[in-house]
MMTF fields as JSON, N, C-alpha, C and O atoms, coordinates in Angstrom:
{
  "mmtfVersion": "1.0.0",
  "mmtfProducer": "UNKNOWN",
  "numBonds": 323,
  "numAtoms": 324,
  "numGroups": 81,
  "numChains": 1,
  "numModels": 1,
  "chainsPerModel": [1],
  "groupsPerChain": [81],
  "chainIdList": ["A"],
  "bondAtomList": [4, 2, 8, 6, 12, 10, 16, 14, 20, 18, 24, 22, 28, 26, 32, 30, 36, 34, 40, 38, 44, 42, 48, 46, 52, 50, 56, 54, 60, 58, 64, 62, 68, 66, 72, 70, 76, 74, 80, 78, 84, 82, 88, 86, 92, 90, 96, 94, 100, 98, 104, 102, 108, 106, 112, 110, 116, 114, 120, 118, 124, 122, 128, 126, 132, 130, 136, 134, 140, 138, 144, 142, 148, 146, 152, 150, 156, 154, 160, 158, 164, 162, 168, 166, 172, 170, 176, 174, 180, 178, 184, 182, 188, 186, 192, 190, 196, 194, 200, 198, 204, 202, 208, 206, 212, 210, 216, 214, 220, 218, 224, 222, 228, 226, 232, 230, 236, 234, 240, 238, 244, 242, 248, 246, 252, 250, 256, 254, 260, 258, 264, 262, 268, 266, 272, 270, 276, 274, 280, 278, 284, 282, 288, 286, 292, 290, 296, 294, 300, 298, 304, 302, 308, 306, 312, 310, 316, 314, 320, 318],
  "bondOrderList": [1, 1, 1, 1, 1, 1, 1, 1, 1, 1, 1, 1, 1, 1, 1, 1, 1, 1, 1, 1, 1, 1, 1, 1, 1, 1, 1, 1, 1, 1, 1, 1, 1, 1, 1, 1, 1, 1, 1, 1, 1, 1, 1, 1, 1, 1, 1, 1, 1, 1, 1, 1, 1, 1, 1, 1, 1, 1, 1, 1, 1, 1, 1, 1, 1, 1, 1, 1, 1, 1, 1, 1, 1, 1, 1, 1, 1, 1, 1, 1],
  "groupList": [{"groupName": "UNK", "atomNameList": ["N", "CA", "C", "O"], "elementList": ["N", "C", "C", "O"], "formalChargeList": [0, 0, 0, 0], "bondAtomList": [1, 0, 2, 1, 3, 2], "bondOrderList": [1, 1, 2], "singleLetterCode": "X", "chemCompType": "L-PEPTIDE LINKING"}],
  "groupTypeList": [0, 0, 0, 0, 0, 0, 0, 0, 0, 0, 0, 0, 0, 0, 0, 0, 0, 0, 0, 0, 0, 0, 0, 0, 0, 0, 0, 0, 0, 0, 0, 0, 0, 0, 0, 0, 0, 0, 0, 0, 0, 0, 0, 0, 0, 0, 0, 0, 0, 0, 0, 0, 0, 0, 0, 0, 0, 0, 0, 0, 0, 0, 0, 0, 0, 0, 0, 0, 0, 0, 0, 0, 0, 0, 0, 0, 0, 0, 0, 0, 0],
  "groupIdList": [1, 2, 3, 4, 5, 6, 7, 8, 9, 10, 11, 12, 13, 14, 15, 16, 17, 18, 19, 20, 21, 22, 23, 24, 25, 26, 27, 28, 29, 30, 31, 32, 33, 34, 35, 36, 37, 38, 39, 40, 41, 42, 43, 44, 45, 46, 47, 48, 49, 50, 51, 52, 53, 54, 55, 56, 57, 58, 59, 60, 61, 62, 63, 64, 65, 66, 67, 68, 69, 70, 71, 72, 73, 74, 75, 76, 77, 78, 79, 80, 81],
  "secStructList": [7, 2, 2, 2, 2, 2, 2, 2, 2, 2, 2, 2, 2, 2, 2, 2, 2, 2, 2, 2, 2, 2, 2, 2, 2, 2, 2, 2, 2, 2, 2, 2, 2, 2, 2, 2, 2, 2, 2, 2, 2, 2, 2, 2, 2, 2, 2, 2, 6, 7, 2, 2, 2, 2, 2, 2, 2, 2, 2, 2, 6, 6, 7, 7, 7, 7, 7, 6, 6, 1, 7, 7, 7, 7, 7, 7, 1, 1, 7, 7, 7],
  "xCoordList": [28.251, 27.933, 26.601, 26.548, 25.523, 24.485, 24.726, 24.687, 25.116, 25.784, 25.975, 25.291, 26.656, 27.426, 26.536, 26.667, 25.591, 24.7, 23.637, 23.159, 22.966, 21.997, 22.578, 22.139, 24.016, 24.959, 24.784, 24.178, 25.363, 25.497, 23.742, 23.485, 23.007, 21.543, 21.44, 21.621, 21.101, 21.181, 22.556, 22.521, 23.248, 24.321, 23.616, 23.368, 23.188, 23.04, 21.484, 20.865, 20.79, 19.65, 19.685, 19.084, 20.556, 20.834, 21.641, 21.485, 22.441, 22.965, 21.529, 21.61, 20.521, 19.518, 18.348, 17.613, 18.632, 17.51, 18.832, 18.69, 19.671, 20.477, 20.319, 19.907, 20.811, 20.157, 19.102, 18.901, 18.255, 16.787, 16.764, 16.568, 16.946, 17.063, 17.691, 16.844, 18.66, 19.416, 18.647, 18.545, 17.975, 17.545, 15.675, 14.825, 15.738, 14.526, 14.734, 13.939, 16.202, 16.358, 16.77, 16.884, 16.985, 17.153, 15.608, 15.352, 14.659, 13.524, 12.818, 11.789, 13.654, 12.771, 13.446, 12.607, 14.692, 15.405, 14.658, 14.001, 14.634, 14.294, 12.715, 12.266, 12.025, 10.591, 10.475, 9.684, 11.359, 11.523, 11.86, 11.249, 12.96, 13.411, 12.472, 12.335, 11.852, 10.482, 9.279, 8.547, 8.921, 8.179, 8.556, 7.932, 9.921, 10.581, 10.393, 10.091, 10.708, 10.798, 9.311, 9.027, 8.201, 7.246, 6.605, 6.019, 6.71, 6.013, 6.908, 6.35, 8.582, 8.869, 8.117, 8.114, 7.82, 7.328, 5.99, 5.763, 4.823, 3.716, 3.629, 2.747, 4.744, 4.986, 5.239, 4.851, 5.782, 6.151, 5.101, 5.089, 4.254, 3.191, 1.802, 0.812, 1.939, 0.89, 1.687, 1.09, 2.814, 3.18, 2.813, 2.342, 3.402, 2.975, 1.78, 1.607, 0.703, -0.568, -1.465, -2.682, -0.471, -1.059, -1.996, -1.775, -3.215, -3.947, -2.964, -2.853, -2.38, -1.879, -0.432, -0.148, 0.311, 0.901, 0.465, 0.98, -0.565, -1.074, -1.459, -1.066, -2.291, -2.428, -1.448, -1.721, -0.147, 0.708, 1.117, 1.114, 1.427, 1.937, 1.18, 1.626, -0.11, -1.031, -1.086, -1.21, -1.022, -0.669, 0.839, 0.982, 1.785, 2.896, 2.764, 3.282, 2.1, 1.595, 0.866, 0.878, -0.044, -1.005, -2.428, -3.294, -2.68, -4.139, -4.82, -4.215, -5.949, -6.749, -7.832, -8.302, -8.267, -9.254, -10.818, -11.097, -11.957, -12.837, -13.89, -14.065, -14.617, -15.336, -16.676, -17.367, -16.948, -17.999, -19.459, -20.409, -19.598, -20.605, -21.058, -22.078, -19.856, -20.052, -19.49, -18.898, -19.851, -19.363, -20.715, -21.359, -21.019, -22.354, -22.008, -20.87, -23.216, -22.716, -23.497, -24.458, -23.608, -24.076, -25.138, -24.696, -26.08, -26.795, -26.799, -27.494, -25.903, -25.792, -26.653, -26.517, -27.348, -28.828, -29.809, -30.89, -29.894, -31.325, -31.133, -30.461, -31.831, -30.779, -31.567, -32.731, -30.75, -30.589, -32.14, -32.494, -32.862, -33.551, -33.263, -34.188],
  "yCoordList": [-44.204, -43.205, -42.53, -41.312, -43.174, -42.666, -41.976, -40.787, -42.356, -41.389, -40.382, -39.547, -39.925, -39.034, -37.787, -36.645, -38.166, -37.327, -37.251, -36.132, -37.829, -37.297, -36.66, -35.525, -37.063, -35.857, -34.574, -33.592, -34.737, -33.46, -32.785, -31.581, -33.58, -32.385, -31.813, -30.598, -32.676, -32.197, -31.061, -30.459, -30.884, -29.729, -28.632, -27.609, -28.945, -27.556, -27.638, -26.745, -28.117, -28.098, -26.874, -25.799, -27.402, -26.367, -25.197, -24.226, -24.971, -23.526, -23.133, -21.977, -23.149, -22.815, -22.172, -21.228, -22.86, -22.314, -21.481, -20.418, -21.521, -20.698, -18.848, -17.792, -19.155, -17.632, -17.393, -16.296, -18.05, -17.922, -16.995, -15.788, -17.496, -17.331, -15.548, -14.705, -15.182, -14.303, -13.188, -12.017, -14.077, -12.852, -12.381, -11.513, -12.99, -12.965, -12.3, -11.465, -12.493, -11.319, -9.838, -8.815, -10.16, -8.54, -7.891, -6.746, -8.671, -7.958, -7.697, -7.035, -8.609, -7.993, -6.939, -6.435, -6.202, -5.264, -4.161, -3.412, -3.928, -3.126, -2.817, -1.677, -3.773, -3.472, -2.75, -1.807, -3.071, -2.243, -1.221, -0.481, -0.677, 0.676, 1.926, 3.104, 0.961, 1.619, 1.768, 2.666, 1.15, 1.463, 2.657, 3.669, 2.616, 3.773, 5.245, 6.328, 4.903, 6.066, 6.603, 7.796, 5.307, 5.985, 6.681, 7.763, 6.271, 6.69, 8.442, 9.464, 8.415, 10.197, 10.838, 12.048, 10.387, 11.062, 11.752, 12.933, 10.5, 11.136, 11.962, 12.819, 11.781, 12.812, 14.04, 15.048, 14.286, 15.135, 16.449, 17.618, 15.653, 15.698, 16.269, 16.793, 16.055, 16.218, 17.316, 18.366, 17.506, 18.47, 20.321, 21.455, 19.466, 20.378, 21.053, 22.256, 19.963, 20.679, 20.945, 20.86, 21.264, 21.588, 22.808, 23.46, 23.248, 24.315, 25.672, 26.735, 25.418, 26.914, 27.4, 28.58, 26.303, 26.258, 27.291, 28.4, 26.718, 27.361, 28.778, 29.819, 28.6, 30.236, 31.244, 32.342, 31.114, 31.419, 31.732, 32.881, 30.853, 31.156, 32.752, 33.837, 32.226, 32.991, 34.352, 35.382, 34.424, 35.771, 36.599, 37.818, 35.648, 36.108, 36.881, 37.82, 36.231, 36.674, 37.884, 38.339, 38.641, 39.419, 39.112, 39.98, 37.622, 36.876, 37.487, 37.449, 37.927, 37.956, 37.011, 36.971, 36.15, 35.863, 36.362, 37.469, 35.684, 36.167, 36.398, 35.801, 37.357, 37.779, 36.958, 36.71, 36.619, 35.207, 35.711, 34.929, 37.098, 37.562, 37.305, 36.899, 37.736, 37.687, 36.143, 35.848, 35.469, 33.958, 33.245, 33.031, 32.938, 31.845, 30.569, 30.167, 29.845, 28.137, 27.507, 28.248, 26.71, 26.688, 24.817, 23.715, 25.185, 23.781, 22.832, 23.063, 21.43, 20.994, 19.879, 19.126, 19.566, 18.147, 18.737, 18.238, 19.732, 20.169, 20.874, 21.873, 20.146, 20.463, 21.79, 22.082, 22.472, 23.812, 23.687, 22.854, 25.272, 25.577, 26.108, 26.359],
  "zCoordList": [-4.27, -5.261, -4.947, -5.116, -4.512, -4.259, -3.506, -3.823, -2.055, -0.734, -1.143, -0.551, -1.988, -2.331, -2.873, -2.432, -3.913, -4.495, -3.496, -3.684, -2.498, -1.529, -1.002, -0.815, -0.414, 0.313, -0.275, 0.151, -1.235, -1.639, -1.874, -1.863, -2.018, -2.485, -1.104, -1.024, 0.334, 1.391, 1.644, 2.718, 1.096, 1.284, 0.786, 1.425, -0.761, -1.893, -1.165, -1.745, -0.425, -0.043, 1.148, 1.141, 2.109, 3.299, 2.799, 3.54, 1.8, 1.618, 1.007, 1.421, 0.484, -0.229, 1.418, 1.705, 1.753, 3.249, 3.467, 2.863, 3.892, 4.953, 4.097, 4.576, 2.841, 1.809, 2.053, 2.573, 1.868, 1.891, 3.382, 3.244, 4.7, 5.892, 5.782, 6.081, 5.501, 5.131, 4.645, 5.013, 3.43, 2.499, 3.704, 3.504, 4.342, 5.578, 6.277, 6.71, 6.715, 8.003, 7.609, 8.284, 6.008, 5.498, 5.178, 5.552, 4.494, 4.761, 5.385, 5.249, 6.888, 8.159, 8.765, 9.512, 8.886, 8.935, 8.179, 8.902, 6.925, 6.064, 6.364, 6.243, 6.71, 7.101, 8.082, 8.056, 9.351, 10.283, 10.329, 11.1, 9.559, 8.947, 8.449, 8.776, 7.398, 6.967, 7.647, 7.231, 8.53, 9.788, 10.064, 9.744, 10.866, 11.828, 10.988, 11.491, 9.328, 8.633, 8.445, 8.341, 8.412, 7.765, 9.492, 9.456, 10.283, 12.096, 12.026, 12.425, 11.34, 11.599, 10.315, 10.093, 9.934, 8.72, 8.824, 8.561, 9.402, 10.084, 10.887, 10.947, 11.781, 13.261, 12.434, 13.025, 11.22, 10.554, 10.268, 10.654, 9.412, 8.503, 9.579, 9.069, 11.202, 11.678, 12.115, 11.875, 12.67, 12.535, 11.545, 11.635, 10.818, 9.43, 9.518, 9.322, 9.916, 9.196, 10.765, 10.927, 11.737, 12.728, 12.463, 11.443, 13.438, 12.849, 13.483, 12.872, 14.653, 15.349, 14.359, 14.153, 13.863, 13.282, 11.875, 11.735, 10.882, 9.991, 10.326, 9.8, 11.292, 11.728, 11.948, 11.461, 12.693, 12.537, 11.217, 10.775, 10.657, 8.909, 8.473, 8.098, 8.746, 7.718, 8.537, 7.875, 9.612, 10.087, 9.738, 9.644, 9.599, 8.856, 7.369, 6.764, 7.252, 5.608, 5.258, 4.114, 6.649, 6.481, 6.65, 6.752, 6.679, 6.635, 8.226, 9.298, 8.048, 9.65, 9.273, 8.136, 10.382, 10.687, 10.238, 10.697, 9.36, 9.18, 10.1, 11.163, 9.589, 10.862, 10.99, 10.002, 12.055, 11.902, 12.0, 12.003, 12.083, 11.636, 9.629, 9.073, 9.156, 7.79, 7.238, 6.199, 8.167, 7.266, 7.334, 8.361, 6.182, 5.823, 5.43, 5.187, 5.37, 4.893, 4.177, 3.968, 3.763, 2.26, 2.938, 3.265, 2.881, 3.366, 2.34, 1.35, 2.429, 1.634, 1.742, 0.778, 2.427, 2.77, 2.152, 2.463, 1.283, 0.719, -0.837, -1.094, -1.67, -2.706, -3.274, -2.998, -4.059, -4.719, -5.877, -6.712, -5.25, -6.137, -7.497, -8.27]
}
């Protein structure tokens, strides 16, 4: 009788790792996935906000380039009288 019930915990013991095991190799799948998704996503995104890229846009639009004679900058290490 005893046999029987250690038997069996060592059974319901090993189906308990073997899920466990399972449910491991699915969140290591899925981690990997999300890796892969989040690496096109960046490739995306740097894409996106390339500068020649933007320039482009903004010349589509009508935007020119300012003239760097008339562009000033504002010194920000010295504070405002």
């Amino acid at each position: 009788m005893l046999s029987t019930v250690l038997l069996t915990g060592v059974v319901a013991l090993n189906v308990a790792v073997l899920r466990l095991n399972v449910e491991l190799d699915r969140a290591g799948r899925d981690r990997a996935d999300l890796r892969a998704e989040n690496a096109l996503l960046q490739s995306q995104l740097s894409s996106a906000a390339a500068s020649s890229r933007i320039q482009t846009l903004a010349r589509a639009r009508g935007f020119v380039p300012a003239d760097p004679s008339a562009t000033t900058y504002v010194d920000l290490g010295r504070p405002a009288r």
